[in-house]
N, C-alpha and C positions, 0 to 999 in steps of 0.2 A: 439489538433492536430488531422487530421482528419485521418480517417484507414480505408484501404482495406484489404478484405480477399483475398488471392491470392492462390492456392492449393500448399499446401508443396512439395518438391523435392523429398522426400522419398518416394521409393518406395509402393505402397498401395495395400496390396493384398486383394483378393476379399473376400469380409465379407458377414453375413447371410442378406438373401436378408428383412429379418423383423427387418429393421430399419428406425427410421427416422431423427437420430443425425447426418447420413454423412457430414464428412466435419465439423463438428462443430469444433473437432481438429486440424483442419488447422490453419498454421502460419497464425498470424494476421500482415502485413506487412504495417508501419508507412508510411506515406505522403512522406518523407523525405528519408526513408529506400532505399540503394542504394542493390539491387540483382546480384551479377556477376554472370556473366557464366564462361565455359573453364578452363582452367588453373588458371586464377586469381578465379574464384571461388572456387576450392579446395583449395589453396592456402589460403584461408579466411577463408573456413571451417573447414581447419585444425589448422589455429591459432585458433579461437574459439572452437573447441576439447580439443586442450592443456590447455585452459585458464582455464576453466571446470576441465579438470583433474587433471590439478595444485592443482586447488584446494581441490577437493576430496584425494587427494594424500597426502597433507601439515595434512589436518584436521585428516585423521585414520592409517598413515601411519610416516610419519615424517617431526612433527610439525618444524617451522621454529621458529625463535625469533621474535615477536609479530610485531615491528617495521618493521622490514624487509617483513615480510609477508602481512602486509596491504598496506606497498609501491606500493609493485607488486601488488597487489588487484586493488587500485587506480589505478598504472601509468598503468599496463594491460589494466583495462577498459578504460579507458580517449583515449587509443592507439588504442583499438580496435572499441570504439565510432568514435573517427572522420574519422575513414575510412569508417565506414560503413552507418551514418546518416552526412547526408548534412545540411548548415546552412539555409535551406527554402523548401519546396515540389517541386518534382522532375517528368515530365513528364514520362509516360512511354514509348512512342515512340516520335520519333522528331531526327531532326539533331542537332549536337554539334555542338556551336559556337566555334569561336577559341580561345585563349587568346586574352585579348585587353591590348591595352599596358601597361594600370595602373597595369590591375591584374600580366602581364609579369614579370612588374619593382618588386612589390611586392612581389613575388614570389624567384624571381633573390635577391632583398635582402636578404630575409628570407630566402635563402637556403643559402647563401657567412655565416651571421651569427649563424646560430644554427650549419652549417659545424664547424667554429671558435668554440665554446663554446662545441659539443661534443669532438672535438678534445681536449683542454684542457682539459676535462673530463677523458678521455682516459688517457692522458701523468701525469695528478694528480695518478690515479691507479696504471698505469704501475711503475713510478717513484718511487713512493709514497709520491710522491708532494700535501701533503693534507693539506689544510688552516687548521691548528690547534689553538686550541685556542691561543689567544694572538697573532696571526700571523697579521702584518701589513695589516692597511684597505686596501690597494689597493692592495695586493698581488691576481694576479688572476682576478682581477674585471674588466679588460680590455680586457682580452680574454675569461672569462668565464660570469659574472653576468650581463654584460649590452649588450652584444651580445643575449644571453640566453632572456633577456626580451623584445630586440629588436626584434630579430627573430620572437617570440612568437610572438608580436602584429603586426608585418608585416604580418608574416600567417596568423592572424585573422582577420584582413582588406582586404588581396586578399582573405580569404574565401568568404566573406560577399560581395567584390565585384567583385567576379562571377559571369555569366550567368546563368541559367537552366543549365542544361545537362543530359541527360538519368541517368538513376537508374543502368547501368551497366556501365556507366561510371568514371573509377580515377578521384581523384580529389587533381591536386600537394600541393595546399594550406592546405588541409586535412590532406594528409601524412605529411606536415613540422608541421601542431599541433600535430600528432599523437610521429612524433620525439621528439617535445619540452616536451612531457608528458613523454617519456622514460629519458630523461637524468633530466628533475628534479627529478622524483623517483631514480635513481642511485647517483646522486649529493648525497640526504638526507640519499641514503643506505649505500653507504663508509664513509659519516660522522656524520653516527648515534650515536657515542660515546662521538661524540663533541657536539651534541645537545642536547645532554640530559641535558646537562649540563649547557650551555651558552645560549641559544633557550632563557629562561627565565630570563636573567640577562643581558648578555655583546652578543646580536648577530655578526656577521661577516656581513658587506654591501652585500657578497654571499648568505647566510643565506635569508636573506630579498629578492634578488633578485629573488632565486629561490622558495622560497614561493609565492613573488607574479606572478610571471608565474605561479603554482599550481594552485593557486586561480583563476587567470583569466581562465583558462584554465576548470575547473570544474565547471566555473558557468558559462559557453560556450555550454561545454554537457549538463548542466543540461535547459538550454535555449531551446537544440536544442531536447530533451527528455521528459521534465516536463513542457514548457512553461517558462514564463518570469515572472509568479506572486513569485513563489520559490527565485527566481533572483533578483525580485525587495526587499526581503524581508532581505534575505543578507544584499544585497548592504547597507539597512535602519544599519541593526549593525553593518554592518562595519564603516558607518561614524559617527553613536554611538563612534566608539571606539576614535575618533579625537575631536567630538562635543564637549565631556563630560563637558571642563571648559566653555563652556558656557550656559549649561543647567540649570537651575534649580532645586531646590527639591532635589528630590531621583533620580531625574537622572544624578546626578552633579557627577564626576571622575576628575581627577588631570591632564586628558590624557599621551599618549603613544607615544615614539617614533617609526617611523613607522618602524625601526630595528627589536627592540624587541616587537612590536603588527604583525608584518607578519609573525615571526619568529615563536613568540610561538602559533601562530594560524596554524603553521604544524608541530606540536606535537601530542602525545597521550593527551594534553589538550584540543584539538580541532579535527581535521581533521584525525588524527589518534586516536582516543579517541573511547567513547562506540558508535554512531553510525555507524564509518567502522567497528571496531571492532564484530556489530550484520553482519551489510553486509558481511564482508570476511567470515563468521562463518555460523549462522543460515537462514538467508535470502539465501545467491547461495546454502546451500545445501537444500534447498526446493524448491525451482525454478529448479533445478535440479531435483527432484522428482516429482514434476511437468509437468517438458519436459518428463518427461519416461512416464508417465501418457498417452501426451499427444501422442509420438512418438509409445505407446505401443497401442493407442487406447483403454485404458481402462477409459480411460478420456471421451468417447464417447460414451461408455457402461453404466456410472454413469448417462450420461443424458438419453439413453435409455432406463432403469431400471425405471425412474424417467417417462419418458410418459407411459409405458406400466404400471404402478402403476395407476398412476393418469391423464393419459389425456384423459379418456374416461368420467370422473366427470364433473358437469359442470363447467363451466371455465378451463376447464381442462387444457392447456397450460399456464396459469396461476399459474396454483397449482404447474407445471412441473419444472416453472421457479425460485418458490420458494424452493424449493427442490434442484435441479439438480447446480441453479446458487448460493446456498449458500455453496453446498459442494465445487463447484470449486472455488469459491470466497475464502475458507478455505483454500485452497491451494497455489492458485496463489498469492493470497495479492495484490492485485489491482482490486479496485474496476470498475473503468473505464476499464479497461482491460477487465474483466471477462465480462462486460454487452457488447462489443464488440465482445469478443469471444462465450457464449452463446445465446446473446440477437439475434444476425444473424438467429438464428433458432425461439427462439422463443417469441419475436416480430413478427412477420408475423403469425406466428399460433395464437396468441391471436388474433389481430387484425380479422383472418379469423372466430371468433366462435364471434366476436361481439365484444371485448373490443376493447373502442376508440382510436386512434393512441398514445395520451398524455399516457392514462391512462397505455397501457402494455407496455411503454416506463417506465414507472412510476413506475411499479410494477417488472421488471425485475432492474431495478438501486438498488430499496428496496431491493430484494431477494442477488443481489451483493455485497451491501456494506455489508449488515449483515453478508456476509463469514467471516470477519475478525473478527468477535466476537465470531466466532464458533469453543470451542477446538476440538481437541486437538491441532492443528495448529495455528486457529488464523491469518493467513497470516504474521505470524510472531512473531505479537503482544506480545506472550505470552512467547518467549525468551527475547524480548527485556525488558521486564519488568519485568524479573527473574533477567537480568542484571542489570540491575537502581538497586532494590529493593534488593537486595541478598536475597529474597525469591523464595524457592524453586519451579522449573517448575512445578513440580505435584500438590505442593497446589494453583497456579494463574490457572491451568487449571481445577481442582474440583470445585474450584469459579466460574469460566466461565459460566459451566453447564448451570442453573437456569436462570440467565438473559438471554444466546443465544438461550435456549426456549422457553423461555416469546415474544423474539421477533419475533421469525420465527410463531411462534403460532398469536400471533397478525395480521402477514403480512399475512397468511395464510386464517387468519378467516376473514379479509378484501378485500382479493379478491373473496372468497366464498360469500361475502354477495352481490358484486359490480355484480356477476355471478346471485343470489336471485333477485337483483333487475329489473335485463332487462332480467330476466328468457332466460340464455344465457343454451347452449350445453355444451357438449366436444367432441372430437373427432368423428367420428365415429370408431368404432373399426378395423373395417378393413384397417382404414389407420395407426395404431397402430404397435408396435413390440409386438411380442407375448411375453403375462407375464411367463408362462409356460418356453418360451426357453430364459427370460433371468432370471429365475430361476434355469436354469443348469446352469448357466454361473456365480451365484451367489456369485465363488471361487473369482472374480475378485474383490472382496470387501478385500481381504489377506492384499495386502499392506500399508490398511488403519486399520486395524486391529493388523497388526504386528508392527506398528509404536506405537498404541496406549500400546496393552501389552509393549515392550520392554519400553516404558516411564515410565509404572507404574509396572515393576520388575527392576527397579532403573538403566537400562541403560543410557547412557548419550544421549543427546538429538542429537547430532551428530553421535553416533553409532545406534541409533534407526532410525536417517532420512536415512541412507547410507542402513541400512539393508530393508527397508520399499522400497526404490530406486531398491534393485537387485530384492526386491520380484515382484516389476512392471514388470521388465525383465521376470522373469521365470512363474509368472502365465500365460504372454503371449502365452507363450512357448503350454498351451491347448486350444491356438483359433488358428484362422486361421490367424491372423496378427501376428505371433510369431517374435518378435523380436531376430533379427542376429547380427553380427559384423557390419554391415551397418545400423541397426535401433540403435544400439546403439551410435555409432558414430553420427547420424543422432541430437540425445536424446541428447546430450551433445553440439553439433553444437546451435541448438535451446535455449537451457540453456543459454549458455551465451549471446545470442543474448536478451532475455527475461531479463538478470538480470543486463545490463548496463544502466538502468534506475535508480535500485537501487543503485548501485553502484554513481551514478554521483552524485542523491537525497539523499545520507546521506551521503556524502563528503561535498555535500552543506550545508546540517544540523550541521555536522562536524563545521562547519565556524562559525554559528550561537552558540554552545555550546561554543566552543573558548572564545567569546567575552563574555558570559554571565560568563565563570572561569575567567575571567581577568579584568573584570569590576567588579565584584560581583553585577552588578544588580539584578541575582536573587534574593540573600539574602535581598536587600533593597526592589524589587517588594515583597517579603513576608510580609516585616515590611507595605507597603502600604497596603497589603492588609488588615492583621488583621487589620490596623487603619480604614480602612476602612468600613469592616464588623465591627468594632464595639464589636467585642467577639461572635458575632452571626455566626455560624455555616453554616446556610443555606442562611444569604447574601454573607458569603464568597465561599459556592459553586456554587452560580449564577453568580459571576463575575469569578471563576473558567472556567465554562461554557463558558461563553460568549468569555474567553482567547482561549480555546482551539477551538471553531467552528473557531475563527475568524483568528487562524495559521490553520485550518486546510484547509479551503477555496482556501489558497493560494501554501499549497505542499501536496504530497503524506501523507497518514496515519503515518506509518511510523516516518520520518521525524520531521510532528506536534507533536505526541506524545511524542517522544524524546525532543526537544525543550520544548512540553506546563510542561511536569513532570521536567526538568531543573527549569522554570522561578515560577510555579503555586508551585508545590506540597510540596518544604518545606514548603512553608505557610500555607498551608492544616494543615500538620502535625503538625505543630505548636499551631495551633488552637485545635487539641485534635482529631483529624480523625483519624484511622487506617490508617497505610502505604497506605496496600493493597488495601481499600475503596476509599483512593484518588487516587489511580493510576489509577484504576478501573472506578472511574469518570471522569479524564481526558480523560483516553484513549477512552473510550465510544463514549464522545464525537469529539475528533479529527476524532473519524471513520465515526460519520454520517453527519460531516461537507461536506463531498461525496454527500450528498440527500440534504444539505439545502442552500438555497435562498439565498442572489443570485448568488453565484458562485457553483453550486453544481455538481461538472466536470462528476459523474456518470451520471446524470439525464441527461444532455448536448450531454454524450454519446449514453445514447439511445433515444434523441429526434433526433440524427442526422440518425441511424436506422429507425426509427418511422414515420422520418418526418413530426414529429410536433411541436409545438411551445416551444422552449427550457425551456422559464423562468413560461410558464403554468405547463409541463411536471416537473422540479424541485419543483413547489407548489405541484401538487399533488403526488410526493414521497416523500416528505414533509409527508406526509396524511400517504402515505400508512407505513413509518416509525415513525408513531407517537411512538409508545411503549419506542423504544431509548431513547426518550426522556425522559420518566417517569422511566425506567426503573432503570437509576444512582440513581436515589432520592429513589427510592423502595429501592433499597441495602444501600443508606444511611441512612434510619432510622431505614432497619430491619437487621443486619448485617448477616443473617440464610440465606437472599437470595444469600449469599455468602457462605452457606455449613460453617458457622460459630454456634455453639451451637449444643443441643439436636436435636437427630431426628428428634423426635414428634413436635417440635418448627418449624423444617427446614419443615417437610412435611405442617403444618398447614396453613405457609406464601408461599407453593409453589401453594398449592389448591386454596386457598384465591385468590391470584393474579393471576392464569388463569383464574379464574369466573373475577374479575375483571378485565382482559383485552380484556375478550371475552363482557361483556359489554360496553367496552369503544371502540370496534371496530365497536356493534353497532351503538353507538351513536354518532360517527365520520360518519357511512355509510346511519345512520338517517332507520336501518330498523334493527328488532330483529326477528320475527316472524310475520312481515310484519311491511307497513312503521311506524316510529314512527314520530310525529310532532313536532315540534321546541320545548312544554314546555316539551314533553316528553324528547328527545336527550337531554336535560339538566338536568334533573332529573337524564338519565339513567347515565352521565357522572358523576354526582357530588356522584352517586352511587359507580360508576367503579374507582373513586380517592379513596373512602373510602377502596373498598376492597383492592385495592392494599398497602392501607399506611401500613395493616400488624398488625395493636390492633384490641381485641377480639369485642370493642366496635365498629371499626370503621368497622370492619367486619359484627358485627350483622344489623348495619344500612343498610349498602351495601346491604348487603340479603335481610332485606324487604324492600329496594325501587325496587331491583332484581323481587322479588313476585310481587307486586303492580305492576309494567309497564306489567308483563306476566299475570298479571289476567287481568288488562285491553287490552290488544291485543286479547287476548283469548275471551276477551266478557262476563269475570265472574264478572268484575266490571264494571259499568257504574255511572252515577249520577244516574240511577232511580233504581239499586240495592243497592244502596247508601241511599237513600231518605227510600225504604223498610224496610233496616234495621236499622234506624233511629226510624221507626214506631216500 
């Protein structure tokens, strides 16, 4: 989906004039994203305020009961998505067409019934006229379940057959999905004590009804927010769930009636289960710290910090972007996002010291996706796989350490050589922010500090994100963009607008875990697997591999990961892995499914910055994230690159593997100490796999092929120094 920078509404006060981040913090506003002015736009940024502080309120203040609480999560966003994103990109000036008849007729249906069906909703409340178990199929079904789903798909047909219409323009087909998504969450919140129960045994035709309006309804959002690959991918399980008796194999099931498979697929089985359950929790209250980041302009200052560092080196915007886009990548948890929101600045500055359009396309997507491997954050990653794993947040993020250095160091020492090779610049200084003045300002680092201590003096991950969130506020409070009652409302406006992506994309994941608790095809894809691998360890982490790029191609990180550790990782563990190790190798992978081939939506993002050739620009991020790659299998055979064992063990394999990655960054860039030649680059590579695998042996080899290439660059070997001392 394509994306313009548009300049935020919040007020912007005047900042030191030695910058060159401006505007990097500006809302990124989607193809489709609809802007009101006036009245209706307060009005929209004060639901989006509430929604945000809903949640902040529920999570440190007064928790709700889980069920209820995710309802609203879901039916909020789904309510607040269809008013504000359109079902196609939206001009920004132009005249509104008027209704035409179909869309009129459609509309005039859709509002006679979901009228009908909230109304019954209503008088079930009031009355307490509630289909309870046992209660006759039809009771209700004729003014609440088949108006309810009728409505719904009339609104989603006059959506879809609409005109354009401006980006400040209502859109009535919009608001009747926005209604259809508030009375199914209400439906399942007054008869949540009925479901719990029956959902998985004896549904109600209502039950069913209003699930599948749920479902259509989120994988609408998720269409209209993550694309249609996420959507096609559902769609595939859910007719899994019907297929089954005529599959074969291990994909063979008894199948479901479509009662009780709609039903228990909106439950905490499914759609209320552990991916909303990360979304209502850990994902909005980061995304939320995030928007204060970004509202506070301290988000702006981290890139900042980041040129006046390093953009005067050569390649210096380059270096900037490794830096600057992996801390915000850390935060944001989106990959494609951040190279958007970053890549706006510095795409163009690389481009201007000499790197080719592909290449700093290339290397800012690289720098972004690796945010999400970077603790303490993770873009999420690292609650979410506290959750799965009931292992502790503090020991998944000590593990993290070691690999999201190995890889920033990699991507680092690959731009630095791409810089060696076309003997490029950096900056000039003067077009720099002063290092000196944003060394005063160095307090601005607090809230990334105060999140890390309170995690690791054993606060809970939610009282350390909320605390880390006011610190944004208040170190404000010593620049000159001090955040007030209007930035802060501002900070919370933005949030929500930022986190209805995730919300839709692990509702939709949601769908997909359903099916895989109700089929148990995970357990039987585990049985495939090991027969598979054969008892071998590392064919079963290649087809590991191969599962988790190939979900992650098509949804958000997030998402894949949750899904690839559902389908992949008991088998993992079965076969004799650490929990931890296989999570850790899924998850790896589902991240830099972002950078590879050929669906690689970061890379895609910043080719369409760059304006260069998308599926060149995804190879060579490909390149510039080679270490990901290696770097799963490193931690799978040395379990110490995981902060697992002796120091002295942990430091050995951490040394080892930077000499070894800084070789193999070489021999990927074909130059160490000037260029090396095709049998060299192969020499130095099969060197740089040795030091990384982590034995003393494969180590000592590593080292002197390491000698050997640098004596001959150097000129101290040759054949006729060779021939010499032969004599």
């Amino acid at each position: 989906m394509s994306t313009t920078k548009l300049a935020a509404t919040a007020a912007e006060p005047e900042i030191a004039s030695e910058t060159i981040a401006e505007g990097v913090d500006d809302e990124v506003i989607s193809s489709n994203q609809r802007v009101f002015g006036g009245n209706l736009g307060l009005l929209m940024a004060a639901l989006c305020v509430l929604y945000t502080s809903f949640h902040i309120f529920v999570m440190n203040v007064y928790p709700l009961e889980p069920w209820v609480y995710r309802l609203i999560h879901v039916g909020g966003g789904l309510a607040l998505g269809f008013v504000l994103y359109a079902a196609r990109g939206l001009p920004d000036t132009g005249e509104d067409a008027s209704l035409s008849v179909t869309e009129r007729a459609l509309t005039l249906g859709s509002a006679v019934l979901l009228a009908v069906a909230g109304g019954q909703l209503a008088a079930m409340w009031i009355m307490g006229d509630l289909v309870t178990t046992g209660a006759p199929a039809t009771k209700h079904l004729y003014t609440f379940g088949y108006p309810l789903i009728g409505g719904t798909l009339l609104a989603l047909g006059a959506s879809w057959s609409a005109p354009t219409r401006r980006r400040t323009t209502l859109s009535w087909a919009d608001n009747l999905l926005s209604l259809a998504a508030v009375i199914v969450a209400l439906y399942i919140i007054i008869h949540a004590d009925f479901l719990r129960i029956r959902a998985q045994v004896f549904p109600h035709p209502n039950d069913m009804w209003a699930s599948i309006a749920g479902i259509v309804l989120i994988l609408e959002l998720t269409r209209r927010l993550a694309g249609l690959a996420l959507v096609m991918i559902v769609a595939v399980f859910i007719a899994y769930g019907f297929l089954g008796p005529w599959l074969p194999g291990v994909l063979f099931h008894n199948g479901y009636a479509p009662a009780r498979f709609f039903a228990f697929i909106y439950t905490d089985n499914g759609i209320l289960g552990p991916t909303t359950s990360i979304s209502s929790t850990y994902i909005i209250l980061f995304i939320a710290f995030a928007a204060f980041l970004q509202a506070s302009r301290v988000g702006e200052y981290f890139v900042n910090f980041a040129f006046a560092a390093a953009g005067g080196s050569r390649g210096g915007p380059a270096k900037v972007a490794v830096f600057a886009s992996g801390l915000m990548g850390m935060i944001n948890g989106t990959s494609a996002g951040n190279v958007v929101a970053t890549g706006s600045l510095t795409i163009p500055l690389m481009k201007k010291v000499g790197y080719k359009p592909q290449t700093a396309a290339s290397v800012e997507a690289a720098a972004s996706t690796g945010g999400q491997i970077m603790p303490p954050i993770m873009g999420a990653g690292a609650f979410i796989m506290s959750e799965i794993t009931a292992i502790p947040y503090r020991d998944i993020a000590i593990a993290a350490l070691i690999p999201a250095i190995l890889y920033f160091v990699s991507v680092y020492f690959m731009v630095d050589k791409e810089a060696l090779k076309h003997n490029m610049k950096g900056l000039p200084r003067d077009q720099l922010p002063s290092f000196r003045l944003m060394l005063k300002r160095v307090f601005l680092f607090i809230p990334i500090i105060i999140l890390i201590g309170a995690l690791f003096m054993g606060y809970s991950v939610i009282r350390a994100g909320t605390l880390s969130m006011a610190a944004a506020a208040v170190v404000s409070w010593l620049t000159p963009t001090k955040m007030g009652i209007k930035e802060i409302f501002w900070g919370l406006e933005i949030a929500a607008r930022m986190a209805l992506q995730m919300v839709a994309v692990c509702a939709a994941a949601g769908v997909i875990v359903g099916v895989i608790a109700l089929t148990g095809i995970g357990t039987r894809f585990s049985s495939l697997l090991l027969s598979l691998a054969g008892q071998s360890q590392l064919v079963g982490m290649m087809f590991a591999m191969l599962v988790a790029i190939i979900l992650g191609m098509g949804m958000p990180t997030t998402a894949a990961y949750a899904v690839a550790a559902a389908v992949i990782a008991p088998g993992l563990i079965r076969m004799g892995i650490e929990p931890l190790t296989a999570h850790f190798f899924i998850f790896y992978y589902a991240v830099i499914s972002a950078i590879t081939p050929p669906v690689a939506l970061a890379a895609y993002a910043g080719a369409a910055i760059a304006q260069s050739d998308p599926m060149k620009t995804s190879v060579e991020s490909f390149k510039f994230g080679l270490a990901a790659f290696v770097v799963p299998f490193m931690f799978f055979y040395s379990s110490e690159m995981l902060m697992q064992g002796e120091w002295i063990d942990i430091l050995h394999v951490f040394v080892t593997a930077l000499f070894g990655i800084y070789m193999m960054a070489s021999a990927v860039q074909g130059w160490m100490f000037g260029r090396l030649n095709t049998v060299l680059r192969v020499i130095t590579l099969i060197g740089a796999l040795g030091m990384i695998k982590g034995g003393w042996m494969t180590d000592l080899g590593g080292l002197v092929i390491a000698v050997v290439v640098i004596a001959i660059q150097r000129g101290l070997l040759s054949p006729r120094t060779i021939t010499r001392g032969m004599d």
